[in-house]
Every structure is written in structure tokens, then in C-alpha cells.
C-alpha positions in Angstrom: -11.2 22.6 71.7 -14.1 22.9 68.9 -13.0 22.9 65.1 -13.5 26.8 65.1 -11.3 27.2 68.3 -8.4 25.2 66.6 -8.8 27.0 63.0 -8.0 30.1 65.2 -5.1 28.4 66.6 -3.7 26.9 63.2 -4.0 31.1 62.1 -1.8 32.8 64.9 0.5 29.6 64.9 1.4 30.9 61.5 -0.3 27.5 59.7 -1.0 27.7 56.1 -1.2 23.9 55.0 -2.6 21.8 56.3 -2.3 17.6 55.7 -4.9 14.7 55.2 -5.5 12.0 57.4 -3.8 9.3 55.0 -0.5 10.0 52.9 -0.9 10.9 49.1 1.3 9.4 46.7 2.6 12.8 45.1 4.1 11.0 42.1 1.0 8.5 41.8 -0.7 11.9 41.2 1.3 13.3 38.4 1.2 10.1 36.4 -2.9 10.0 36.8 -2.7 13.7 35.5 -0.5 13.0 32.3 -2.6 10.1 31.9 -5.9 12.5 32.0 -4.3 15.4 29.6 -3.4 12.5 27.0 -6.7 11.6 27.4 -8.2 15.1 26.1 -5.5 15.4 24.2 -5.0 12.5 21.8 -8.5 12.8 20.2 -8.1 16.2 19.2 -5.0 15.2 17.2 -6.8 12.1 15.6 -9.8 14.4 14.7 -7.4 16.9 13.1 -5.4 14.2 10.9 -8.9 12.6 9.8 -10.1 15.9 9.1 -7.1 16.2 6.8 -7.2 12.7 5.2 -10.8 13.3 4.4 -10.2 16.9 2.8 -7.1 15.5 1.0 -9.4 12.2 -0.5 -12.3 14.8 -1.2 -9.7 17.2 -3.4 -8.1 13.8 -4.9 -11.5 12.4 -6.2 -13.2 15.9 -7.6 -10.1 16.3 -10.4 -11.3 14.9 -13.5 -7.8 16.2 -14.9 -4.1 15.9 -13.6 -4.3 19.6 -14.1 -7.6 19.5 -11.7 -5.4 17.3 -9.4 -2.4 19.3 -9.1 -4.1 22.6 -8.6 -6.2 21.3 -5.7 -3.1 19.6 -4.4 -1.5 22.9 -4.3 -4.2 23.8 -2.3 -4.2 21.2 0.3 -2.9 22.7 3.8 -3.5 19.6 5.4 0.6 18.4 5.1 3.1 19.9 7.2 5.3 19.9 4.3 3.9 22.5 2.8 4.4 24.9 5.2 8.8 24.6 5.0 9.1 24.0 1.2 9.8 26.5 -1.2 7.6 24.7 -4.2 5.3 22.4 -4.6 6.6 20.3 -7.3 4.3 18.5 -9.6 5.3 15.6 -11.8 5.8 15.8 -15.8 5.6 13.9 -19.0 2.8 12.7 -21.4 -0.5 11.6 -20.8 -1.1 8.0 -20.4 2.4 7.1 -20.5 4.3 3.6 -21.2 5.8 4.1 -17.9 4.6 5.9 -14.9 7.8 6.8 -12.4 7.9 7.4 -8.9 10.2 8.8 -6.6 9.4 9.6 -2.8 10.2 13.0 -2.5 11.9 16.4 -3.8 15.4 17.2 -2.7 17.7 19.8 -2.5 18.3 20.0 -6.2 14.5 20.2 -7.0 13.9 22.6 -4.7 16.3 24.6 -6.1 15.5 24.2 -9.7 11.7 24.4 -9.0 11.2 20.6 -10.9 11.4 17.5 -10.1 13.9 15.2 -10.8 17.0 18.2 -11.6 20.5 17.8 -10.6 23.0 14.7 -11.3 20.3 12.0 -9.8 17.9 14.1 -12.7 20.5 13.0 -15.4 21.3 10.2 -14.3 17.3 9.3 -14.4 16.8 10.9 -18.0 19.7 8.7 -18.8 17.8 5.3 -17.7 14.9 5.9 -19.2 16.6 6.5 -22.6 18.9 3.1 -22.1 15.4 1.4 -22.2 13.6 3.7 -25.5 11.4 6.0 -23.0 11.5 9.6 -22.7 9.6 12.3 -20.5 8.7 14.1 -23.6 7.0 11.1 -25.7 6.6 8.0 -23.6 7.5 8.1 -19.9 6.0 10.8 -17.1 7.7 11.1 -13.7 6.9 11.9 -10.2 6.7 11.8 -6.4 4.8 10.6 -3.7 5.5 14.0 -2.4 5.3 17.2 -3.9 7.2 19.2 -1.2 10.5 18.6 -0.1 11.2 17.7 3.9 13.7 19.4 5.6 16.8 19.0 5.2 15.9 15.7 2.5 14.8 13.2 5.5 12.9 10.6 5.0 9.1 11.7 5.1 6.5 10.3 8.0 4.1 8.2 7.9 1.7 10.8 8.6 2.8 12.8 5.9 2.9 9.4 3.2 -0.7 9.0 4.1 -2.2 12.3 3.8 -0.3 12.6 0.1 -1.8 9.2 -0.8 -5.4 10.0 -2.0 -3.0 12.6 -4.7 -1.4 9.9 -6.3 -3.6 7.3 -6.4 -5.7 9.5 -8.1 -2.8 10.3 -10.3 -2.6 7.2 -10.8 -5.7 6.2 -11.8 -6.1 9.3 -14.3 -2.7 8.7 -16.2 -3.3 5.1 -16.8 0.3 3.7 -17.6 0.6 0.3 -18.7 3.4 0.4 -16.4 4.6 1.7 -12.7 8.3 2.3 -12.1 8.8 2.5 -8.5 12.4 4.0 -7.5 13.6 2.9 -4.2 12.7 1.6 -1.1 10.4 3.9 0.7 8.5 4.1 -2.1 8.1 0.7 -2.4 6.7 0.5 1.0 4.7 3.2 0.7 2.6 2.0 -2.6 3.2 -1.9 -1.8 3.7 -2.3 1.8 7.0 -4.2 0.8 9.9 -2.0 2.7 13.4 -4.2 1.8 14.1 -3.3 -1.1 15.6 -7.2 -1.7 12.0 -8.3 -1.5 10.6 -6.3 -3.6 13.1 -5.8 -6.5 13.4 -8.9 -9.3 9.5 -9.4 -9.5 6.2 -8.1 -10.6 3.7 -6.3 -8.5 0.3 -5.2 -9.1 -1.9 -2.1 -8.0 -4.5 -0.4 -9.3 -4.6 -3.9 -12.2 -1.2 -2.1 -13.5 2.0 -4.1 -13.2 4.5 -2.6 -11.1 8.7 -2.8 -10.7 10.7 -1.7 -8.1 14.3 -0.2 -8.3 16.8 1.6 -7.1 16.8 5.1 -6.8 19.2 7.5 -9.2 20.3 9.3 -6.5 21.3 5.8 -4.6 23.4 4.6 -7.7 25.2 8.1 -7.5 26.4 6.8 -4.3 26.7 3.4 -4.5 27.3 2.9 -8.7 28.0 -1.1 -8.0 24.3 -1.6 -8.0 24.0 0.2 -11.3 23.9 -3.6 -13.0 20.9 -4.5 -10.4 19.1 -1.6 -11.6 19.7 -2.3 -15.5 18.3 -5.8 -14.8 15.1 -3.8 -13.3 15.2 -1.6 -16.7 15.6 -4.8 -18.9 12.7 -6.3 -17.5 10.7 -3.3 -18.0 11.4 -2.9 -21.5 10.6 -7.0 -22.5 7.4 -6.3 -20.4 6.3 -3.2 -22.5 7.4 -5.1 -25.6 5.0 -7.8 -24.7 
């Protein structure tokens, strides 16, 4: 029986598959496939986030003005973020501040009140500054890594940190503060690489040539108010620092 003879054969047998000569590892198969579609996939997603890094440094370094800056921030769809908030929520204060505050990210309350800093963690902030002589509207200027607030307040990605970066470092660098006030401990590791906040508090840091303290975070204290004495000893050391 020739090959033509048997196709016939396999048809009126009612034959519609057919097998090959040696087994095939079905499963073996699917884990080469996934393997292949991460392959094409993966590099599309890195080109995307570069492309975004790069758009967000090239906005960042064209402001000559934090006006500049938070106007082609608010233009930036390269973050995720923006997309879910309700605001994007720029920081406040003078120019060329004694202090320069950060926080990581709006919440609830900020959303809400469309500015940064509002609610009790707000007050309780306006409140610290003032034990120390500094106010928003004379000395001090606040802000966030962030300017949009994640859902439902978690903690943002690391994705997300880095594509905000370029934003404040060029804040930054166009406030000039003699001093950076870093409020808790994502912040910390996002502008010093130093995430325990036991670490990081109780010393100096530097970045950008500016020295820079770590804290803890109003809205922390609200919920643990034993560690208010830790952060007054972070205050006090501010304050003989700008006296200096």
C-alpha cells in the first residue's frame, strides 16, 4: 500500500489526526511558548517605560521656573497615576526656602481638598514647622514625590517613584533650600536609597550638596503619637542646623 493508497484509507476510516513518529512533550511545548511571548513581550514594555523616563527628564530639564516645571508635569502622561487621580497636586511655599519638605504622596484628604498636605496630618505638619520658627508662607515650602494620589493611598511603585523623579530633582535644584526635610520612610528610600527609617533618622544626609534630615511622617504620628518626641528631636536638629 503506497502513501496515496493509505491517505485514502485514513479518509473513509474516519481519521482526522494523525501522530508523529516520536512522542511530543505537550507541556514542554507550552513552557517554550510562554517563554517565546515574554520574549516579544518584555521589550516592548521596557521601550515604553524608557520612552516615558526620557519624556519625563526632557519636561524636568526645559523648566527654568517651578511654574515651567509644574505645568509640564501636569502634562506628563507617562505615570499611571494620572490617569485615577482627581488632581494633580503641586507643592507650595516661598521660593528658595530655609526648608524644603517632602512627603511621598497625596492622600485621601488632599485629593479632597485639591492641596497638598490638608486634613489633621496637614495641621499637624503646619504645626511642626511653626514649633521650629518656619512657615509655608515666609520660610518653609512643602511637597511630594508624587503629585497624584494612588488608589486607595497605597504605597506607590517603583515604576511610578522613578518616572516622578526627574520632577523633583529638578524642583529641587530650582528652589535651592539650604535645607531638605524628608518625612518618612519611603521617601527616604526613594531620595537616599536608605529604606529603615532607624537608619536614616538621627543623622545628616546630603544630595544635590544640600543637607538633608529624615523624619517621621505627620500622618504616622497621628497614629502612633509616642514617636512625636523622636520627631521633635529631628525638628530640634533642623533648627540648630539652620541657625548655624
Amino acid at each position: 500500500m503506497n502513501y496515496i493508497q493509505k491517505l485514502k484509507w485514513f479518509i473513509l476510516s474516519g481519521i482526522t489526526e494523525t501522530t508523529a513518529e516520536e512522542p511530543v512533550n505537550r507541556m514542554q511545548k507550552s513552557i517554550s511558548e510562554k517563554q517565546e511571548t515574554a520574549k516579544t513581550v518584555s521589550p516592548q514594555k521596557t521601550s515604553e517605560g524608557d520612552i516615558s523616563s526620557r519624556q519625563a527628564e526632557s519636561l524636568a530639564i526645559q523648566a527654568q521656573t517651578i511654574a515651567e516645571l509644574y505645568q509640564n508635569r501636569s502634562g506628563f502622561e507617562g505615570c499611571p497615576l494620572k490617569r485615577t487621580a482627581a488632581h494633580t497636586l503641586n507643592g507650595y511655599g516661598v521660593a528658595q526656602p530655609d526648608v524644603l519638605c517632602y512627603v511621598e504622596a497625596p492622600d485621601t484628604a488632599d485629593e479632597k481638598e485639591a492641596r497638598l498636605m490638608s486634613g489633621e496630618a496637614g495641621l499637624l505638619f503646619e504645626k511642626m514647622l511653626g514649633a521650629i520658627g518656619l512657615n509655608l508662607n515666609q520660610n518653609a515650602y512643602v511637597s511630594s514625590l508624587i503629585p497624584w494620589r494612588p488608589p486607595g493611598n497605597r504605597k506607590p511603585t517603583e515604576v511610578e517613584l522613578s518616572l516622578c523623579r526627574p520632577f523633583w530633582e529638578r524642583e529641587i535644584a530650582l528652589l535651592k533650600p539650604k535645607i531638605i526635610l524628608l518625612f518618612g520612610a519611603n521617601v527616604s528610600s526613594a531620595v537616599l536609597g536608605i529604606s529603615a527609617l532607624s537608619k536614616a533618622r538621627g543623622v545628616w544626609h546630603d544630595h544635590q550638596g544640600i543637607p538633608v534630615r529624615v523624619s517621621i511622617a505627620p500622618a504616622t504620628l497621628i497614629k502612633l503619637p509616642a514617636q512625636k518626641k523622636q520627631a521633635w528631636e529631628d525638628l530640634q536638629q533642623v533648627q540648630k542646623k539652620l541657625g548655624e
